[in-house]
N, CA and C of each residue as an Amber inpcrd file, in Angstrom:
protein
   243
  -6.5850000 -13.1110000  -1.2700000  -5.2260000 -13.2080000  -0.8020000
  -5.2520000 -13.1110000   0.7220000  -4.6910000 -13.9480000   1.4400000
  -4.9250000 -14.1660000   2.8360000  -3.1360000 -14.2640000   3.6220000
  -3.4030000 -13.3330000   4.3720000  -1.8000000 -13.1610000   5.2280000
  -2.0020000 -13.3530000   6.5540000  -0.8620000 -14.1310000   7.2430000
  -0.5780000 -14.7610000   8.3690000  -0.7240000 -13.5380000   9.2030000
  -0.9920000 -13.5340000  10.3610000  -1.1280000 -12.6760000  11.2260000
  -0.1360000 -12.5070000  12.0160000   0.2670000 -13.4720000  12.5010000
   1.6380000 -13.5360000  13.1860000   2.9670000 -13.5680000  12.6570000
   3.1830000 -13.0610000  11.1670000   4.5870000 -12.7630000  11.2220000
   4.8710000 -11.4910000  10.2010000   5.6210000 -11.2910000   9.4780000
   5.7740000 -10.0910000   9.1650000   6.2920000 -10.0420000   7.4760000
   5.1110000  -9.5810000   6.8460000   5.2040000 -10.1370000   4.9800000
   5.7040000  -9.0620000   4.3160000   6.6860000  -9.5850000   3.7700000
   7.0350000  -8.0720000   2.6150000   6.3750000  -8.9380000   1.0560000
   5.3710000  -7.9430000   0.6760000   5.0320000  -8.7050000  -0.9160000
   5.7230000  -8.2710000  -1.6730000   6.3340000  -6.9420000  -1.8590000
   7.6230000  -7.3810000  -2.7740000   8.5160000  -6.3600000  -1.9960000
   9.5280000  -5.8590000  -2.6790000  10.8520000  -5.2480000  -2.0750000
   9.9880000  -3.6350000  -1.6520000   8.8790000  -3.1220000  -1.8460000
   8.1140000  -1.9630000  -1.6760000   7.1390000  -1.7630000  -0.6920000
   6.2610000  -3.0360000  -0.8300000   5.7230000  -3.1560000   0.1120000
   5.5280000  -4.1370000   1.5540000   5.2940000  -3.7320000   3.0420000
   5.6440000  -4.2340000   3.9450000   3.8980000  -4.7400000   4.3090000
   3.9930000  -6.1680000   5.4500000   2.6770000  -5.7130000   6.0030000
   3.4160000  -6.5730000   7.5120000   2.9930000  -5.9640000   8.5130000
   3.6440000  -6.6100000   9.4880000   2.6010000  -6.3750000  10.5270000
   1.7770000  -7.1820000  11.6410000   1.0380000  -7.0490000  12.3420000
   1.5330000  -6.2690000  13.6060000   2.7540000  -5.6870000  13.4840000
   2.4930000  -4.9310000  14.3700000   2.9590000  -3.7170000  14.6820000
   2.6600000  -3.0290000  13.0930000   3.0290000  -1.5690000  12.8000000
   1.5350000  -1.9240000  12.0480000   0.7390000  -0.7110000  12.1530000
   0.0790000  -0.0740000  11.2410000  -1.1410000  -1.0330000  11.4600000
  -1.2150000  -1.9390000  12.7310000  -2.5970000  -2.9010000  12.2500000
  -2.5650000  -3.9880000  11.7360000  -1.2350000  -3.5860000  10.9800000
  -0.8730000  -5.2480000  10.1230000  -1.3410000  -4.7580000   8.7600000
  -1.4780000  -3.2800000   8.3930000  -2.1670000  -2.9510000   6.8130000
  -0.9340000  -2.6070000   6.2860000  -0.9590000  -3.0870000   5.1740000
   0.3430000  -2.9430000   4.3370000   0.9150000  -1.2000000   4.1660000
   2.2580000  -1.1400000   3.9510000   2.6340000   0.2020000   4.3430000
   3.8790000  -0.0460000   3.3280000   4.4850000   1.5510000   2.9960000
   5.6410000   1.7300000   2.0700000   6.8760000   1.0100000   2.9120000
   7.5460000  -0.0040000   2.3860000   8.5060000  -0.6950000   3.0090000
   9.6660000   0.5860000   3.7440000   9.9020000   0.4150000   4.8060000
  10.8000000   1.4380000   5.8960000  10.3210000   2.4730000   5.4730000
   8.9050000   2.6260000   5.9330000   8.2230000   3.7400000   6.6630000
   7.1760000   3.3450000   7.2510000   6.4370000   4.3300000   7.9060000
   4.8320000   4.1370000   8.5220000   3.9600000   4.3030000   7.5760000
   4.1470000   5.1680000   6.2090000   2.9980000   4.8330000   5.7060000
   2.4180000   3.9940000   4.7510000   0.6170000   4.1550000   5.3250000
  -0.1560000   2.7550000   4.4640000  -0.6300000   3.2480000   3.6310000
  -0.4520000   1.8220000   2.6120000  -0.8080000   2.0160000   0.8390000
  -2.1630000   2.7820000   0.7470000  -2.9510000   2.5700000   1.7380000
  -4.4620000   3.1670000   1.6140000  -4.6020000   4.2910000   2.1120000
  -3.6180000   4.9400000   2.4020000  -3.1460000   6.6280000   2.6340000
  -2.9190000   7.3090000   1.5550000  -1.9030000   6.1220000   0.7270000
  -1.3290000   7.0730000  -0.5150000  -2.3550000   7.0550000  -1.8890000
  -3.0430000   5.8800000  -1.7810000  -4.1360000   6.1490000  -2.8790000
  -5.1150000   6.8320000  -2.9620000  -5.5060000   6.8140000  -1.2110000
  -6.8850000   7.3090000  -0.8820000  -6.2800000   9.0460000  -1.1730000
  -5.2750000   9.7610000  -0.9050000  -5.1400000  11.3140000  -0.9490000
  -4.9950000  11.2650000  -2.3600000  -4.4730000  10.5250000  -3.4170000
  -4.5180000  11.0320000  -4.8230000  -5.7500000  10.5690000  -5.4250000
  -6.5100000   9.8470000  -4.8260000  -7.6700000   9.7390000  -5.6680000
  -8.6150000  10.6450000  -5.1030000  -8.3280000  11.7010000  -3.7900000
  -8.9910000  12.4840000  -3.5570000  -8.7410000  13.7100000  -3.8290000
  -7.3990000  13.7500000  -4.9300000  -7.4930000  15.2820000  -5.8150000
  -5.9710000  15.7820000  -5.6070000  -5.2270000  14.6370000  -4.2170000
  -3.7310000  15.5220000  -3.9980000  -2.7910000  14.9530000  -5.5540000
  -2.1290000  15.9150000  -5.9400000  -1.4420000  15.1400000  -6.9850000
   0.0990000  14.9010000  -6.7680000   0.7790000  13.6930000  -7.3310000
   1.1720000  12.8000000  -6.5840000   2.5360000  13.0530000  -5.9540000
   3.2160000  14.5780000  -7.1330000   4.4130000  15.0890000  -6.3450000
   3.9780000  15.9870000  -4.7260000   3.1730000  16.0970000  -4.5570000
   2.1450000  17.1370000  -2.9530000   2.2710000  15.2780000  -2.1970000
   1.7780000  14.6420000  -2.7780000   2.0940000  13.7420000  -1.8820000
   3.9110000  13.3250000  -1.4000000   3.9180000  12.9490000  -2.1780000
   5.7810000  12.5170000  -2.0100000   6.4270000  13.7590000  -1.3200000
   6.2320000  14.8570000  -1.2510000   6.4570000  16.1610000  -0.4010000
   5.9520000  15.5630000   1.0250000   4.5260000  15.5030000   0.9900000
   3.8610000  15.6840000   2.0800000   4.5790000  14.6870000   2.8390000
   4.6840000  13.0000000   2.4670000   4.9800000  11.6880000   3.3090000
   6.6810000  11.6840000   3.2740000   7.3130000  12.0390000   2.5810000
   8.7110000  11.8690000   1.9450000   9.3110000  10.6240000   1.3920000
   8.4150000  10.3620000   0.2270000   8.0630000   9.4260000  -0.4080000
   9.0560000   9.6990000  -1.9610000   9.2790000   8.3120000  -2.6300000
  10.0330000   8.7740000  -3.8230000   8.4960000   8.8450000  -4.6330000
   9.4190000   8.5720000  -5.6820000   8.1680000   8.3090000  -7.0800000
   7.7950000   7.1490000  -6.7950000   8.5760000   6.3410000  -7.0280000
   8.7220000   5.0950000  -6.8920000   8.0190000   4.3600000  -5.8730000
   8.3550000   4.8250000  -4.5200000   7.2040000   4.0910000  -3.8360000
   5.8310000   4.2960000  -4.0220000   5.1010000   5.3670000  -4.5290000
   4.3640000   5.7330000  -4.4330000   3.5920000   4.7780000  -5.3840000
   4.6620000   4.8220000  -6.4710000   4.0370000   3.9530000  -7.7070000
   4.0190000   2.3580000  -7.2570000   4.4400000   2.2110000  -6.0410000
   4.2780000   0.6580000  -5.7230000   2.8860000   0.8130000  -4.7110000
   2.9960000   1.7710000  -4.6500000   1.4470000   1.5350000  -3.7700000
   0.2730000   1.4730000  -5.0280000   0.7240000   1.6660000  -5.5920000
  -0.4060000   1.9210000  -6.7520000   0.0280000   0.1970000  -7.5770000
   0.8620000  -0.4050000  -7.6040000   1.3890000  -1.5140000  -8.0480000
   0.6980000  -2.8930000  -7.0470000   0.7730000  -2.7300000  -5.8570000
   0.0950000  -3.1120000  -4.7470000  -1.5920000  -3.2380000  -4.9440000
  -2.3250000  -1.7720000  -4.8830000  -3.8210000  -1.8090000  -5.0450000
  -4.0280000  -2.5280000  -6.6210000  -3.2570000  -2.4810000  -7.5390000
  -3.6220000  -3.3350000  -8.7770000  -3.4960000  -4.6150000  -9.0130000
  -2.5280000  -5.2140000  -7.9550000  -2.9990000  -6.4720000  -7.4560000
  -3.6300000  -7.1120000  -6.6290000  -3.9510000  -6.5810000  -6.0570000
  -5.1320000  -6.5450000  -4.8320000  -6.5610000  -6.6520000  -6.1390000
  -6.5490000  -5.9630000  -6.7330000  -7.8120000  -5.7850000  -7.6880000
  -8.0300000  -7.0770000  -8.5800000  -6.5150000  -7.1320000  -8.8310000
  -6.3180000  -8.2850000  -9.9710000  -6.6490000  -9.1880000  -9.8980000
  -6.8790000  -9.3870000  -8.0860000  -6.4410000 -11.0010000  -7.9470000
  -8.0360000 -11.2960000  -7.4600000  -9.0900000 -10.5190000  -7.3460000
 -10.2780000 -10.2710000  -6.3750000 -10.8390000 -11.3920000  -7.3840000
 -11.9170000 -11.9220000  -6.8860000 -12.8340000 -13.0520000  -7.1280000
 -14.2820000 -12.1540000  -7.4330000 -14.8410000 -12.0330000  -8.4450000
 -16.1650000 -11.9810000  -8.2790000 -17.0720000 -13.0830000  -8.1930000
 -17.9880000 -13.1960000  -7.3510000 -18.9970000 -14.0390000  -7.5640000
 -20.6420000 -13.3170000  -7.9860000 -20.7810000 -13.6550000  -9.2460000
 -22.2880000 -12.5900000  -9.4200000 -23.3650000 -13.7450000  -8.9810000
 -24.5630000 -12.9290000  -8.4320000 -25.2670000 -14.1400000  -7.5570000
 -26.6480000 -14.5140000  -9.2130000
């Protein structure tokens, strides 16, 4: 999956990626934070209401970041050599 650099993508109503907040790495739509914040602290043991405390996050977004990395996964190409 390949995104324009120069303009500013919402992939769905949750998530944002805009090159020029955050790097251009996708982030919880109207906020700063990136999807690879919120997965990376719950897959490192925070559980997920400590997060939504911590960022001030609903459920809901949180669960789109997680909606986000499963299409990101979904859509990946393997090539086995």
């Amino acid at each position: 999956m390949l995104y324009s650099i120069c303009m500013k993508k919402q992939t769905n109503t949750d998530i944002t990626i805009d090159p020029k907040m955050k790097f251009g790495k996708p982030v919880i739509t109207g906020t700063r934070v990136p999807v690879d914040l919120v997965v990376g602290k719950i897959a490192g043991g925070m559980e997920i209401e400590e997060v939504e405390k911590e960022y001030n996050l609903t459920h809901e977004e949180v669960l789109a970041a997680f909606r986000y990395a499963a299409e990101l996964i979904a859509s990946e190409e393997v090539h086995i050599a």
